[in-house]
N, C-alpha and C positions, 0 to 999 in steps of 0.2 A: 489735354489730359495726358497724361507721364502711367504708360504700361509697365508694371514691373513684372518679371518674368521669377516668376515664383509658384511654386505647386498650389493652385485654388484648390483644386479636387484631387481624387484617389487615380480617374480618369487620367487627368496630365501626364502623374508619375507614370501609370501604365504602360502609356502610349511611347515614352522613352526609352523604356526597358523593352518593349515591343521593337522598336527601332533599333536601339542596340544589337538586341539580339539578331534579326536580321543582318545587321551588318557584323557580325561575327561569325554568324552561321554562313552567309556569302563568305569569306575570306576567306574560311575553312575548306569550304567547298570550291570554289578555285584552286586552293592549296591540295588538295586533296584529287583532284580530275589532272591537273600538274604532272601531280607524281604519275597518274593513271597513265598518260598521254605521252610519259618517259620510259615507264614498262614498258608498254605496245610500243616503242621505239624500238628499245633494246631486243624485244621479243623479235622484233620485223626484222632487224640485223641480225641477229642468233641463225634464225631462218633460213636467212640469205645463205650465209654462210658453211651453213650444214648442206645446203643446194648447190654451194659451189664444189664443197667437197666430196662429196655425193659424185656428181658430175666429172671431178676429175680424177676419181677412184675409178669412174666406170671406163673413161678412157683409159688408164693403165691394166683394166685387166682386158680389154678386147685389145688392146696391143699385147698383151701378155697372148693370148688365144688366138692370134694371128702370129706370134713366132712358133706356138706350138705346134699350129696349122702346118705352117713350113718346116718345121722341123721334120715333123711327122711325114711330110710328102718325101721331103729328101730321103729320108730313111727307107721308105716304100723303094725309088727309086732307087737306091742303094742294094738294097737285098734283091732286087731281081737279077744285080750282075757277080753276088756270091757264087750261086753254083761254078758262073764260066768261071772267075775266077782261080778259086778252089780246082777246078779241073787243069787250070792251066801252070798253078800251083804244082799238082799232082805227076802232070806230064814233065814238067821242067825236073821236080826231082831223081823221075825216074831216065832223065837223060842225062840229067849228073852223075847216076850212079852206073848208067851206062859204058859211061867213059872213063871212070874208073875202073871198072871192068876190064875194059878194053885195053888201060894202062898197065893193070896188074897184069892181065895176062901175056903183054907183051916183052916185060922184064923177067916173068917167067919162062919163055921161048929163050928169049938172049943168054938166057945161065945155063 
């Protein structure tokens, strides 16, 4: 007996087009989780990246706030020795002008 493969019932067709569609609808769907699974790639890189920037933004400002630190100490340590300074300033001009003095007055004796 020789089958031919031809629609008997409404059944048959159904069943094709039921099939089909599944394999289409499968395709899509694969094609479709794809792209999804290429997002959340791209998304998971983006991530990273923001975390590494992040991260090396925070290291240049605590380096930043670590020369401030120092700076600031220096400076502390600096202006404690203003006054002497300034005083030792103040004596040395008045022993410049001393000895000017002392020079004036002595060309004025000689005349």
């Amino acid at each position: 007996m020789i089958k031919k493969y031809m629609f008997e019932t409404s059944n048959d067709f159904m069943n094709i087009a039921i099939g089909t569609a599944v394999i289409v609808f499968t395709f899509f769907l694969c094609w479709a989780l794809y792209y999804v699974v290429m997002m959340l790639k791209r998304a998971n890189q983006a991530t990273k990246e923001i975390a590494d920037f992040i991260s090396s933004l925070k290291e240049k400002l605590d380096k930043f706030e670590n020369l401030l630190s120092t700076i600031e100490e220096k400076v502390k340590n600096t202006t404690s020795y203003i006054p002497l300074i300034m005083k030792g300033i103040s004596e040395l001009i008045s022993y410049i002008g001393q000895k000017k003095e002392e020079k004036a007055n002595k060309k004025k004796t000689k005349k």
